[in-house]
VMD Tcl script that draws the C-alpha trace (Angstrom):
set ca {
  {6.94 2.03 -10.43}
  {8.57 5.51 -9.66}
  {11.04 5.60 -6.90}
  {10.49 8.14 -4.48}
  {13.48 9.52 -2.22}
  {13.22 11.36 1.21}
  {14.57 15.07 0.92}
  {13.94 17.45 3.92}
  {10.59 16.00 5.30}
  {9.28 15.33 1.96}
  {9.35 12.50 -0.66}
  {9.80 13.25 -4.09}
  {9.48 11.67 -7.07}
  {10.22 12.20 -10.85}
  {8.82 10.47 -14.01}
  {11.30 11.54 -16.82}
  {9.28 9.35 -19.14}
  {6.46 12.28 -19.06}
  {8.68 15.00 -17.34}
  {6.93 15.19 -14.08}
  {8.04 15.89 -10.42}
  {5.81 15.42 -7.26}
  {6.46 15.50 -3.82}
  {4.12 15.08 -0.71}
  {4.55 14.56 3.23}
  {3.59 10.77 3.19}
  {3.83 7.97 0.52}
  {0.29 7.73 -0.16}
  {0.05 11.30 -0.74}
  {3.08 11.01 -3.07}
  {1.25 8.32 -4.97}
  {-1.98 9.78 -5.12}
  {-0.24 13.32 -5.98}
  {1.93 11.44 -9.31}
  {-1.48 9.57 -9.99}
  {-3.35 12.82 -10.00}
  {-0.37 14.93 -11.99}
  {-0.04 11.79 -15.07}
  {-4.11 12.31 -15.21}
  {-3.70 15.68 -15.93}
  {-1.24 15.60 -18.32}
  {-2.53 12.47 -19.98}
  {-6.20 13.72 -20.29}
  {-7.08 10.32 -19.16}
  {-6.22 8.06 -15.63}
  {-3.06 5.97 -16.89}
  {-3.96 2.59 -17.66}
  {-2.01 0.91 -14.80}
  {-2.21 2.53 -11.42}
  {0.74 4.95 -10.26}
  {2.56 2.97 -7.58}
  {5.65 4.71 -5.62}
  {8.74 2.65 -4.16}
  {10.99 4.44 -1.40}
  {14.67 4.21 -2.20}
  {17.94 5.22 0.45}
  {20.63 3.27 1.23}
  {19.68 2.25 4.07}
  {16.81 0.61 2.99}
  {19.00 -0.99 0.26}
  {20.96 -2.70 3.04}
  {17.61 -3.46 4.87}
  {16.60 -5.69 1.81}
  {19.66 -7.30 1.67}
  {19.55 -8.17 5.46}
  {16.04 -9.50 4.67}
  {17.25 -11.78 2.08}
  {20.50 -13.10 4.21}
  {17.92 -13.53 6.84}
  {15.29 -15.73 4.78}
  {18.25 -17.85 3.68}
  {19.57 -18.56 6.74}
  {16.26 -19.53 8.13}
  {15.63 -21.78 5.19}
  {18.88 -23.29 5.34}
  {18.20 -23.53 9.35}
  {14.82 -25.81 8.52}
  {16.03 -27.41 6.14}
  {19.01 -28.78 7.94}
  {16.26 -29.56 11.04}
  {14.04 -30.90 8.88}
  {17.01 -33.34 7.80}
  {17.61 -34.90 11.18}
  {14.31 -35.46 11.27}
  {12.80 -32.57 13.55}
  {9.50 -31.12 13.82}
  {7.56 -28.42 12.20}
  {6.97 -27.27 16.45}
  {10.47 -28.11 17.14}
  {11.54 -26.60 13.71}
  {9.83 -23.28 14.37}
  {10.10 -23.08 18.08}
  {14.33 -23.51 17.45}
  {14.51 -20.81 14.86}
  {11.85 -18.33 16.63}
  {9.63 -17.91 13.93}
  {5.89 -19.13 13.83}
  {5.36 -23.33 12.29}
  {3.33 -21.45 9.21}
  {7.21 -19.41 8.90}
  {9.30 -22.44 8.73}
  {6.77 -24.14 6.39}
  {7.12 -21.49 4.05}
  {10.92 -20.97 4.13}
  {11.12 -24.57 3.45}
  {9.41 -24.36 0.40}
  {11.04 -21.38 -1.10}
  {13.86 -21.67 -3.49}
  {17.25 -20.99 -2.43}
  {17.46 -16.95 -3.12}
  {20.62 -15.53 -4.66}
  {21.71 -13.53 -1.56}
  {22.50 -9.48 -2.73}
}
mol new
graphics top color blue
foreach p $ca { graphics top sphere $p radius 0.5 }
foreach p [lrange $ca 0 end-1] q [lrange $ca 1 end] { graphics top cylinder $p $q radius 0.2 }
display resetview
């Protein structure tokens, strides 16, 4: 996984493992461009495909939103699910679809970030 960061309409990204640096207009071009560049310096496709993960702060707080978020709707069903509501009324109090709640329910309690 090589983390790619936005830098004036491009993303870039760096392997210092084989001392390469790519950049492209879109993140599958910036995969397909560090897949293409480890080919040619390895002689050979790498053995596990190149895969790219965007990096900012911003999405750094989005992630942690997204995990507040799925522990407060767990915590939400499972407190409904406690006084004895239903999946419907479950899902239709917390906005999300039944197959949502379900699933939050059976997730483990996530360390929040």
């Amino acid at each position: 996984m090589l983390p790619a960061l936005r830098r004036d309409r491009r993303w870039i990204t760096a392997s210092h493992q084989y001392n390469i640096v790519v950049h492209a207009r879109t993140l599958p071009a910036l995969q397909a461009s560090a897949q293409q560049a480890l080919t040619l310096l390895l002689g050979a496709p790498p053995t596990a495909p190149v895969r790219v993960s965007p990096r900012s702060d911003d999405l750094d707080v989005l992630a942690r939103a997204r995990v507040a978020y799925d522990a407060a709707l767990r915590q939400a069903v499972m407190n409904l699910r406690d006084q004895g509501a239903s999946w419907a009324d479950d899902a239709l109090a917390c906005q999300v679809r039944v197959a949502d709640a379900k699933a939050a329910a059976k997730e483990p309690a996530p360390d929040v970030i």
